[in-house]
Phi, psi and omega in degrees: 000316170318298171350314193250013172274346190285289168321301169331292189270013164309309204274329199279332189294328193278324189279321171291345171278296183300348179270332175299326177303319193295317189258006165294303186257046114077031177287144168346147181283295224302325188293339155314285250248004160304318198258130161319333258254301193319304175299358205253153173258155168310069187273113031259005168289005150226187166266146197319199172224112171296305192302306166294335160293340166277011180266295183299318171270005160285330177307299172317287184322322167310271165014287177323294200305309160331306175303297195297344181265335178282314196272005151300318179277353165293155169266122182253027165234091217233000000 
């Protein structure tokens, strides 16, 4: 069970890293702009960015509904 809180948060944890990294070593922007993280405004020191943030949770939501249709359609008689 650990195993899989570890997976679960590899992409988002992997992507907030690629954006510190990025901006550590002074990477090029198109290489920023890889991580969701890059779209988001700095909140509360600006004001949000509404559009990308409904974007990244429209996203999500995809995501989500995917999972509830996958794990519905699985087989337990294996």
């Amino acid at each position: 069970m650990r195993a899989v809180a570890a997976i679960g948060a590899l992409p988002a944890a992997g992507r907030f890293m690629w954006q510190v990294i990025a901006d550590t070593v002074d990477a090029p922007s198109w290489i920023r702009a890889l991580s969701p993280f890059a779209h988001l405004a700095a909140v509360p020191a600006t004001a949000p960015d509404w559009a990308a943030a409904s974007v990244m949770a429209g996203i999500a939501a995809a995501g989500v509904v995917a999972g509830i249709i996958g794990y519905r359609r699985r087989d337990l008689c294996a």
